[in-house]
TORROMAR-287164 format. One line per field, with one value per residue (C-alpha): residue number from 0; x, y, z. Coordinates in Angstrom, 2 decimals, padded with zeros to 5 digits. Layout:
// TORROMAR-287164
n	NUM | ...
c1	X | ...
c2	Y | ...
c3	Z | ...
This chain:
// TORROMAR-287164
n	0 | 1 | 2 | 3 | 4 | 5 | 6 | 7 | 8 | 9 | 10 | 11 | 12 | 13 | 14 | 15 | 16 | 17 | 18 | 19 | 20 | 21 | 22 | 23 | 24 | 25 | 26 | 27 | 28 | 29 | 30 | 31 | 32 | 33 | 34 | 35 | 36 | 37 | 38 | 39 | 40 | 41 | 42 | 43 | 44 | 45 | 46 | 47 | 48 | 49 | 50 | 51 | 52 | 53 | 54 | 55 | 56 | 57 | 58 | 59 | 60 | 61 | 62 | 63 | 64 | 65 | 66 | 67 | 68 | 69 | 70 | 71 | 72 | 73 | 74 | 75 | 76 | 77 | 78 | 79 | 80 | 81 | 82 | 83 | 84 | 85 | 86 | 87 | 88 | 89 | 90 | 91 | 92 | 93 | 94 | 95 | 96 | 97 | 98 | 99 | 100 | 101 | 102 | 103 | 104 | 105 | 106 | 107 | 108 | 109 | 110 | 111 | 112 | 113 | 114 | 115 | 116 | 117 | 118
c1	-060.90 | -064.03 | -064.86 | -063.51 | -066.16 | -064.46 | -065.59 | -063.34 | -063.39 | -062.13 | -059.14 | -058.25 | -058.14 | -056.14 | -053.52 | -053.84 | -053.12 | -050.14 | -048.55 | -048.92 | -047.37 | -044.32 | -043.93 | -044.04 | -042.07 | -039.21 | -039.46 | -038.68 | -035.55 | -034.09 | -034.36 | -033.10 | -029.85 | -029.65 | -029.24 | -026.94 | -024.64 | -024.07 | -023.45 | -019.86 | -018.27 | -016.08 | -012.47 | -011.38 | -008.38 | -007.03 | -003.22 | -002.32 | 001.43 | 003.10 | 006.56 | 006.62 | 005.84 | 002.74 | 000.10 | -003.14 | -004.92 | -007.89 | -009.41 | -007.18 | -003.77 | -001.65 | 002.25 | 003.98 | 001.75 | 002.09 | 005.53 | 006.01 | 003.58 | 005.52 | 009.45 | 007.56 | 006.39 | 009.84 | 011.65 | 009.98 | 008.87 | 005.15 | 002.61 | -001.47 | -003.31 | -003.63 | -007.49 | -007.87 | -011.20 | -010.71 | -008.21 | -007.05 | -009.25 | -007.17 | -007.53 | -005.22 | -004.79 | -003.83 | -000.60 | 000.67 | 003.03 | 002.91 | 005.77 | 005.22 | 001.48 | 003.17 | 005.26 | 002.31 | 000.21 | 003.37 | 003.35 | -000.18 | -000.08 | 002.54 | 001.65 | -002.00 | -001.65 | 000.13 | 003.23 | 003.55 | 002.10 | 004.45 | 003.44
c2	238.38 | 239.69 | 242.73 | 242.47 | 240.47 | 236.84 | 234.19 | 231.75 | 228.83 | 231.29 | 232.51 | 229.18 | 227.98 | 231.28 | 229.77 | 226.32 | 227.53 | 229.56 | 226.67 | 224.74 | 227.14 | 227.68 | 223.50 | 222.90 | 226.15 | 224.67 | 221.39 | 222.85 | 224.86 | 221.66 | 219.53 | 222.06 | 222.74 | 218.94 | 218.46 | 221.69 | 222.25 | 218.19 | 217.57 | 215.81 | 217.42 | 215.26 | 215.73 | 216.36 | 214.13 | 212.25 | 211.25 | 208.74 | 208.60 | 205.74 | 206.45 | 208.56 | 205.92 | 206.04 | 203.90 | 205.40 | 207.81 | 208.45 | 211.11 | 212.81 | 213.54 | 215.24 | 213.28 | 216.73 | 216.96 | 213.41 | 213.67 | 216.85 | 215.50 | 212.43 | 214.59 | 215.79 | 213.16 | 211.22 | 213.91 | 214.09 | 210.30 | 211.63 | 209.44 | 210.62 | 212.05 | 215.04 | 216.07 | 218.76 | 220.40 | 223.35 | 226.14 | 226.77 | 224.60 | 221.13 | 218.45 | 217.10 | 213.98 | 214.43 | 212.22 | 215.19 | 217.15 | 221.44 | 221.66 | 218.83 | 220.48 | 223.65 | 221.73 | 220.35 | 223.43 | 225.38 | 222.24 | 222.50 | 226.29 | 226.47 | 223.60 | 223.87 | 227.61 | 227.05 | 228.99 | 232.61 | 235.05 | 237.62 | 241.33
c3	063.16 | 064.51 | 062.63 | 059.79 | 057.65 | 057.50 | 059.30 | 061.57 | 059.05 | 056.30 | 058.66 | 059.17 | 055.56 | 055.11 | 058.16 | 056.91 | 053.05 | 054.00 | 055.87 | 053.44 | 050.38 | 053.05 | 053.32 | 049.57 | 049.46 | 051.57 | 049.90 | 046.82 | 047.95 | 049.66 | 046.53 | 044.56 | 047.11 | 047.51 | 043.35 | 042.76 | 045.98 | 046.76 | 043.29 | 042.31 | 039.80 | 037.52 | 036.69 | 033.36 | 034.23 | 037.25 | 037.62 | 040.41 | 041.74 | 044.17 | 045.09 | 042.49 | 039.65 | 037.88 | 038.64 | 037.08 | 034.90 | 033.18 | 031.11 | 027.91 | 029.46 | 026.99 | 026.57 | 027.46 | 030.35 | 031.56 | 031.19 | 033.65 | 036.45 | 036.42 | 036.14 | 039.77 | 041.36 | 040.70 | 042.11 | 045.09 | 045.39 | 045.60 | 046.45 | 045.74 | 043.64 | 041.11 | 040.03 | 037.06 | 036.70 | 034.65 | 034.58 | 037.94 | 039.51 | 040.55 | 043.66 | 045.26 | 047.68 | 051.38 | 050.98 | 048.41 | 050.08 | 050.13 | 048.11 | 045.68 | 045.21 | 044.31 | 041.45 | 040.04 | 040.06 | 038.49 | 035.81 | 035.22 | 035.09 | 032.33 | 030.33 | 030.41 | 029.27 | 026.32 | 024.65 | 025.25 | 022.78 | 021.82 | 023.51
């Protein structure tokens, strides 16, 4: 620092102040990760099969709907849990099987999506 018109003291402030802006700088991109990327989204609906029975639900399940999910799970004597988030976006529990997944994501698919418009 020696020629260039700053004392010692001011070069470290200048250390000390930059350490500082990086902590509270760091700080503010872990709280901000820790409230957006950890954050549990909620299902729009949740559907809970035993044997393939019904045992639960909650959130607005329409009949036709209901009535599908459970046509699969009986079939296959599914046990677990379906999760709907939004359009293509479900959950499902470990104990569903690959194929019995792939029922329920057709059933979603096509009943979810409506009738087909005329093209």
């Amino acid at each position: 620092m020696a020629g260039d018109g700053r004392s010692p003291a001011a070069g470290y402030a200048l250390r000390v102040l930059s350490l500082v802006a990086t902590a509270v700088l760091v700080a503010l991109i872990v709280r901000v990760v820790r409230r957006y990327a950890f954050r549990r989204r909620k299902p729009i609906f949740e559907i809970a099969f035993e044997d393939g029975h019904l045992t639960s639900f909650s959130g607005p399940i329409p009949d036709r709907l209901r009535r599908d999910l459970l046509g699969v799970a009986r079939e296959g004597e599914v046990s677990g849990t379906v999760c709907y988030f939004s359009p293509g976006e479900y959950a499902f529990s470990a104990d569903v099987g690959e194929g019995a997944e792939q029922r329920f994501r057709n059933v979603l698919a096509l009943t979810l999506s409506g009738p087909p418009t005329p093209g």
